[in-house]
Structure formats: structure tokens, C-alpha cells
N, C-alpha and C positions, 0 to 999 in steps of 0.2 A: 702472771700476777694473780695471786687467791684473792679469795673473796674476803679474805682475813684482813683486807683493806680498810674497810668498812672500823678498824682497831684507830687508823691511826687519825690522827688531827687534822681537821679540815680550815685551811687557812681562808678566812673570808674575802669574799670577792667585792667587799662594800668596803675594803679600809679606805679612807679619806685622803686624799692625795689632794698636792697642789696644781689649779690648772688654770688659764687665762679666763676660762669663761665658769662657772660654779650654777649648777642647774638645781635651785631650790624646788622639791616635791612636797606638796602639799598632800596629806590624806584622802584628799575626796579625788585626788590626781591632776590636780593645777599643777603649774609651771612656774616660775619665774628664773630669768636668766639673771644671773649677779656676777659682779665682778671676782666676790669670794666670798665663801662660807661664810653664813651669819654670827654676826657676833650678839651676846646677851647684856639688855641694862635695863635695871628698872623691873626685871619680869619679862620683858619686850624680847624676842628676836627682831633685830638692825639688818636687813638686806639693804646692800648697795646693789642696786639695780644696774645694768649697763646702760641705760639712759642719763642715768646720773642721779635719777630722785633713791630717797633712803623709803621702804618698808616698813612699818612695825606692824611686827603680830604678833599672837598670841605662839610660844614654842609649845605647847602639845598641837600643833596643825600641821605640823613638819615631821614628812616623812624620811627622817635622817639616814635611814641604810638606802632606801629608796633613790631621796640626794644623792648620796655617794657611786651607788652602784651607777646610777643615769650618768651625773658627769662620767665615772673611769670609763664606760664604756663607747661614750662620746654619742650620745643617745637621747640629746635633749632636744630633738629636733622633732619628738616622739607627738607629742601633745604640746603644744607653747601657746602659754595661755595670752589671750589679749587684754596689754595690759591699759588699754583703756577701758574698761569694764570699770563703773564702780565699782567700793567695794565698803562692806559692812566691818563697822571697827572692830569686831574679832577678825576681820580678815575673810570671811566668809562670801559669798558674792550673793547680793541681792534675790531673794526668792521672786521667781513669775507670780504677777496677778492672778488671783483664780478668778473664775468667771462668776457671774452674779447669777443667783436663780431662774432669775428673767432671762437672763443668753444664756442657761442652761437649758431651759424650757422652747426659746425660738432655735437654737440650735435642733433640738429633738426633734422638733414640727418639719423643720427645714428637712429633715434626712426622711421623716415620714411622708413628708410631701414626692420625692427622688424616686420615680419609677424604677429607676435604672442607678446601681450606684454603681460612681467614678470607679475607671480600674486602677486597682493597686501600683503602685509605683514601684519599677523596676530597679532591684538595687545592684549598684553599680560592678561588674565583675573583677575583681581582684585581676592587678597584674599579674603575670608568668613570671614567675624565675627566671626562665630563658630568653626572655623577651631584652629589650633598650637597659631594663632597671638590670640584666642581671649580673652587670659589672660593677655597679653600687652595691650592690647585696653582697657578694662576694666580698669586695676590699673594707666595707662595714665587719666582717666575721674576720677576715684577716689582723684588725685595727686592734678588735676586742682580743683576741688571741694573742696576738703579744702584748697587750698593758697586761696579762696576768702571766706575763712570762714566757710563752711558748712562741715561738719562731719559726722553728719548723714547720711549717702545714703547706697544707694542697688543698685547694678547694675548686669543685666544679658543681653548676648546675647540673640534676641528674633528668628533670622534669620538669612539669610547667609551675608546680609547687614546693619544689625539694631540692636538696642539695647533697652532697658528697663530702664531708672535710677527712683528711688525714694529718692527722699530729704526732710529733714526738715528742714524748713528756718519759722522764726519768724521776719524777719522783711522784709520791699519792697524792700529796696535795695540789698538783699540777691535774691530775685526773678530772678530784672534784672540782677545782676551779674550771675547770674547760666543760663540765656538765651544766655547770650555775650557769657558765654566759652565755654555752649553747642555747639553754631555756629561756634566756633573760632577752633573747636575740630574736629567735621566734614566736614569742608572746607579743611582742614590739615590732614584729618583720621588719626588723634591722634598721626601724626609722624610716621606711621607704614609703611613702604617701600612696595607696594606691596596692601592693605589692602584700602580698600573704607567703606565709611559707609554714607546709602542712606536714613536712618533713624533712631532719635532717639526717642522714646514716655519719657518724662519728664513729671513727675508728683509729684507738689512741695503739699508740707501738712504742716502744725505750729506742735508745739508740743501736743498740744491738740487733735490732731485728725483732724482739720478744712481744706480745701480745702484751697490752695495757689496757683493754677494755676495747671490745665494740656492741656500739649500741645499734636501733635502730629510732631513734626518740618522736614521735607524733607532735602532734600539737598538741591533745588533751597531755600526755606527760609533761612539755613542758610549762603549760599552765600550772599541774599539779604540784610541779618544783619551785616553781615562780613564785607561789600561795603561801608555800611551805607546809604542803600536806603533808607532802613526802620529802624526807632528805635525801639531797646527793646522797648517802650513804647508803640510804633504802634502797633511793633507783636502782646505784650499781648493782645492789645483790637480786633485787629482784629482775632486771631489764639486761644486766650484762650476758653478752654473747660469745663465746669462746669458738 
């Protein structure tokens, strides 16, 4: 496969499908789990909550490709916001107290008083790959891999951070798609509490046997896809490996 790929149409990995459970994305990156996609009245988007109460908010707070892509890829387990938090009538969540000049002032004293400051607080190390999680991580990238079509694959942990997938895709837009969820997987480490994943090697083949792209994709890359710095289309020509 040339690089002349990069010509043809890239079919979106956020199209809107129906699912039992609809994982509304808020812009600032809340949560909310619904029965289904918001409907619009009044100006208002209506989420039906799976608890059963209805939502209103304001629809520019909603991250609609964001939405779409979490649900298809079964990924709203990522961030779920709690939804006993008040919440401010554009929908917004209540800002912290700031501190008054007075406890900003005995604060200061207090630290200047501190011969010795507290040690820093150890933060907490990311699960392995290979560890208990890496059969979750696995069948998470197996799950995402076929809702965009592809069935064929092979996936193994290679590391304590990384993974190994092999695909067969026969057509371009099977390509890009399998680059987006790649990225969309490891930005989210596959919804796995605890769990990082700092490298995937992808390596796409047709059914014949014939080379379809392989990559070797980081984590900064797939941030940078995720963001939309870079298009799948860019990646390929710039990252693909023959």
C-alpha cells in the first residue's frame, strides 16, 4: 500500500450508533451515562440519565464527536462523573471557595514557621500491561477493533507499558479507522483504572498477505491524533513503516 493513501476518504470513527447505555461528554470532560443520545427543546439538551432523572443543559457543553466516539468504543467507564455533585444551571459544576486574605496570610506564616517541609507525596505507579489488568487491556482493543469493522487481529502484551496488535484490513478506510482507536485507546489506557499504556506497535496486512501499514505509535503520537494536531492521514505518511 503507497502512501497515496492519504488521497482517499477517511470514514469517521465518531459516527453515532445505537447503544443500551449513551455516554454523554461534556467539554471540560464530565460524564454522564444516559439511556440515549440527547434530544433538543426549548434551546435545552434533555438527557435521560440511567437513574431515571432528565438533565437540562445548555448543547454548546457537549462534546458530541467526543459522545459518540466514548460510547462506540465502550469507553465510558474512562472518567464517570458523580452525579451527585451540584450542579450550576448552565450545567457547569460549582467553582471552589477561594481562600480569604486572612487564610492566605496564616497559611504563609504557617509554612514559614515549618523548619522542615512535609515530603512530597508519592504518586502512585501505573499498572503493567502484563500484570492481572492485561487481559482487560487486551479484550478492550479487541472490542474497539471490531465495532469499526476489523475482526481479524492478534493482540499481545510486549511490556510492562505496550502492546503488539496485528490486523487485517482490506480497505483505506479500515487503516485510518484502526489508527484513531488505536490513539483513542491509549490516550484513555483503554478505560483501565490504574493501567498506562506508553506503546502500541500496529501492524495492518490485507488478506493476501500484503503490507497495510506498520507503525510503531507512542503515547505523545497518540495524544497528538487524539487532539487533532495531526490527522490519521499525516501520521501515516509521516510514521508509517514499510
Amino acid at each position: 500500500m503507497k502512501k497515496a493513501l492519504v488521497l482517499f476518504a477517511f470514514a469517521s470513527l465518531v459516527a453515532a450508533q445505537s447503544f443500551a447505555t449513551y455516554i454523554v461528554v461534556l467539554k471540560d470532560g464530565k460524564q454522564y451515562r444516559a439511556k440515549a443520545k440527547w434530544t433538543t427543546a426549548n434551546g435545552k439538551a434533555l438527557v435521560q440519565l440511567e437513574s431515571g432523572q432528565t438533565l437540562s443543559i445548555d448543547p454548546a457543553l457537549i462534546d458530541e464527536a467526543k459522545s459518540d466516539q466514548t460510547t462506540k468504543l465502550g469507553l465510558g467507564d474512562v472518567r464517570i462523573m458523580n452525579l451527585d455533585t451540584p450542579q450550576m444551571p448552565n450545567g457547569a459544576p460549582p467553582k471552589p471557595a477561594q481562600p480569604s486574605l486572612g487564610d492566605t496570610i496564616r497559611l504563609r506564616k504557617l509554612n514559614q514557621n515549618n523548619q522542615q517541609a512535609p515530603p512530597a507525596p508519592v504518586a502512585p505507579t501505573p499498572a503493567p500491561v502484563s500484570d492481572a489488568n492485561s487481559t482487560e487491556i487486551l479484550n478492550k482493543f479487541e472490542r474497539a477493533y471490531e465495532n469499526i469493522g476489523v475482526y481479524e487481529h492478534k493482540l499481545t502484551a510486549t511490556g510492562p507499558h505496550s502492546l503488539h496488535a496485528e490486523l487485517t484490513v482490506d480497505k483505506e478506510e479500515k487503516v485510518f479507522l484502526a489508527i484513531s482507536a488505536t490513539s483513542f485507546l491509549m490516550v484513555h489506557n483503554a478505560g483501565i483504572s490504574g493501567a498506562q499504556i506508553d506503546m502500541v506497535e500496529l501492524f495492518m496486512k490485507t488478506t493476501n498477505g500484503g503490507a497495510a501499514g506498520r507503525f510503531q505509535m507512542s503515547r505523545e503520537d497518540a495524544q497528538a491524533i487524539d487532539a487533532k494536531t495531526i490527522s490519521q492521514q499525516d501520521y501515516f505518511v509521516r510514521k508509517v513503516i514499510y
